[in-house]
C-alpha positions in Angstrom: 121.7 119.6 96.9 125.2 120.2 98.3 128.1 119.4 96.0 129.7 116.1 97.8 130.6 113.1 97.7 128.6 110.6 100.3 131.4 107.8 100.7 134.3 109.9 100.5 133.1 114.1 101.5 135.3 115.0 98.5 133.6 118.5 97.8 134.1 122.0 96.1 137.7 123.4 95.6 138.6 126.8 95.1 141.7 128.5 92.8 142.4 130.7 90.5 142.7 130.9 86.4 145.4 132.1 85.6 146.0 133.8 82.1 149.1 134.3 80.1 149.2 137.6 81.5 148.8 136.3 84.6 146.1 137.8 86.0 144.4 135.6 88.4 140.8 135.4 88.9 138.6 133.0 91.0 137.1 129.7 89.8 135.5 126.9 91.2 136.8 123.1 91.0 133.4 121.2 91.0 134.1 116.8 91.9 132.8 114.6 89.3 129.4 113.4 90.8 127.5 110.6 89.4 124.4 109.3 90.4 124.7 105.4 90.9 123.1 102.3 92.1 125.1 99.7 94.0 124.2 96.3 95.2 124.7 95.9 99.1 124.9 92.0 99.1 124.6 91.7 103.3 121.2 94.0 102.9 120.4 92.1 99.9 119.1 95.3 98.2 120.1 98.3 96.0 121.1 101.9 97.2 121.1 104.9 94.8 124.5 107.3 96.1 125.4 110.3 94.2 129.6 109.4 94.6 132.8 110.6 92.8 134.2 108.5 89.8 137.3 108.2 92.2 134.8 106.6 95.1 133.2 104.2 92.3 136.8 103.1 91.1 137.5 102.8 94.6 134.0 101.0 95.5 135.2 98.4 93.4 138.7 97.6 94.1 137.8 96.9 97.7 135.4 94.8 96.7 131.5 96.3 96.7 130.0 98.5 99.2 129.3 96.4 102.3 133.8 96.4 102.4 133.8 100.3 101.6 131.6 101.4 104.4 132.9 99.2 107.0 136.6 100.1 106.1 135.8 103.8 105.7 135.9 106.5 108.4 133.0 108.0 109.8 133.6 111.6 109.6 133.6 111.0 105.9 130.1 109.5 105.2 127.0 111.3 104.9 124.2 110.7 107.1 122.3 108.3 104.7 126.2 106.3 104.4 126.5 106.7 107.7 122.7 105.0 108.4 123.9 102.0 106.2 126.7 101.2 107.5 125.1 101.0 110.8 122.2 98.3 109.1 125.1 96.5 107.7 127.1 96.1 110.8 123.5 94.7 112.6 122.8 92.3 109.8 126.5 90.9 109.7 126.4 90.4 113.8 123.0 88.8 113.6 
């Protein structure tokens, strides 16, 4: 399972630790994955995401999911975000 973020594609970072000598050697900078449930109220049903604590906080300022995907960008979704927004935009023209 690929370390990402399905709303927002926020992934892996790399850098360097740095010691008080400086020497520098590689590290990794993992996101902060969680796996959730949200509430899609157009599709009246729940989706399980595995999303960053940023996406959540910003899942909820915009005001739930069904605003989140059909604000967000498309490049950034994954392919399951990417197939819900697409059954929310069909149940919200119908």
């Amino acid at each position: 399972m690929a370390r990402r973020c399905e709303l927002t594609g926020k992934g892996v970072m790399t850098g360097n630790n740095v010691s008080h000598a400086l020497n520098r050697t590689r590290r990794r900078f993992l996101p902060n994955l969680c796996d959730v449930t949200l509430i899609s109220e157009t599709l009246d049903r729940q989706v399980k995401l595995r999303i960053s604590a940023s996406a959540l906080r910003t899942v909820e300022h915009r005001g739930g999911l069904d605003a989140f995907l059909l604000k967000a960008d498309d490049a950034d979704l994954s392919d399951r975000a990417l197939g819900l927004k697409k059954e929310i935009r069909q149940a919200l023209a119908s």
